[in-house]
C-alpha positions, 0 to 999 in steps of 0.5 A: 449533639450535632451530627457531621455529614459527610460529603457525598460525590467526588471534589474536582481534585479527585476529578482533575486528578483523574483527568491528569492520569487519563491525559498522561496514558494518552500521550504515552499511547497515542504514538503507538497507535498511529504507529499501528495505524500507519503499520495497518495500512501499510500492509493493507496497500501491499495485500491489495497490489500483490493480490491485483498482481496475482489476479492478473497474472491468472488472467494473462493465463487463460487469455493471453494478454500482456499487462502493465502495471503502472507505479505512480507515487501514491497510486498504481494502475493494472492495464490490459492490452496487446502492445507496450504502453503506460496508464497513467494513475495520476489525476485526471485518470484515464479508462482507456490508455493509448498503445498506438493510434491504433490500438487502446488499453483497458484499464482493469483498475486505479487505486490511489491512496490519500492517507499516507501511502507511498508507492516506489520500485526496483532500480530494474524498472524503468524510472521514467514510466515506472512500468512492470510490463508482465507478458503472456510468454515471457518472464520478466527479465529481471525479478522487480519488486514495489516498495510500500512505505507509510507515513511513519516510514513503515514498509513492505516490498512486494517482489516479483519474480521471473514467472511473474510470482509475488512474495511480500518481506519486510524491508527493515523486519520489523514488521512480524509475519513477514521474512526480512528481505 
C-alpha cells in the first residue's frame, strides 16, 4: 500500500490571502498614521515658537533689549535689537537685519519648516510685517497669538499675553492635553 504525503509549506493561496488581510490593515491604518504624524509635528513646531517665546522674554529681562518676532507663512525669525524693524525668515535669510542706516539687528534665530507646517497670526497684529514686537518696559497692547496648523489642518495657537506670557490651546479641542481656546 503506498503512503500519501502530505504537502509541506504554505501554497500561494495562503500567501495571497495573507497578503490581502495585510493590504487591507493597511489602508484602514495609514490614514490614522499620517494623521498622528501631522498632529506630532504640529505640536513639535508650537513647543518650539512658544519656548523660543519664553527664552526671549528671559533674555528681555536680564538685558533689556526689545525683540521682534517675525511671523512668515512656514518660518518665523526671533531678532534682537534696540529700535523697530522686521527680519525676514524667508530665503534668502539675513544674520543681520536693518533697523535704521545706523543701527542693525542680530538675528537670535530662523526656523523654517518643509514638512507641512503653516505659521498664521492674530488679526492684532500687523498683517503687512506680521511682526510681534515684545518690548523690555512694556506690554503688548493687545494679547496676539500664532496659530500652528499642519498639513491636515491640525492646529495649535500660541497666545501671547500683555507681559509677554505664553499659554498654548487647541483651536478645534481635538488635540488632548491642551484647553480648547
Amino acid at each position: 500500500m503506498k503512503s500519501v504525503r502530505k504537502p509541506i509549506g504554505v501554497g500561494i493561496v495562503e500567501v495571497l490571502a495573507t497578503l490581502a488581510i495585510v493590504g487591507i490593515l493597511l489602508a484602514v491604518a495609514a490614514p490614522s498614521f499620517s494623521d498622528f504624524l501631522d498632529r506630532r509635528r504640529v505640536e513639535a513646531a508650537t513647543t518650539e515658537f512658544a519656548s523660543d517665546i519664553a527664552f526671549s522674554k528671559a533674555l528681555i529681562a536680564s538685558n533689556t533689549t526689545n525683540i521682534n518676532l517675525s511671523i512668515g507663512s512656514a518660518c518665523y525669525s526671533v531678532a534682537f535689537f534696540a529700535g523697530n524693524t522686521t527680519c525676514p525668515c524667508e530665503p534668502p535669510i539675513p544674520n543681520i537685519c536693518l533697523v535704521s542706516p545706523t543701527a542693525q539687528a542680530q538675528t537670535q534665530k530662523t526656523v523654517q519648516k518643509t514638512n507641512g507646517i503653516r505659521f498664521s497670526t492674530s488679526p492684532q497684529v500687523q498683517s503687512n510685517q506680521r511682526i510681534i514686537a515684545i518690548q523690555a518696559s512694556e506690554v503688548l497692547p493687545q494679547p496676539a497669538y500664532v496659530e500652528i496648523t499642519g498639513a491636515r489642518s491640525n492646529s495649535l495657537r500660541v497666545e501671547i499675553g500683555p507681559v509677554g506670557r505664553v499659554r498654548i490651546c487647541s483651536v478645534s479641542g481635538n488635540f488632548s492635553g491642551y484647553p480648547t481656546c
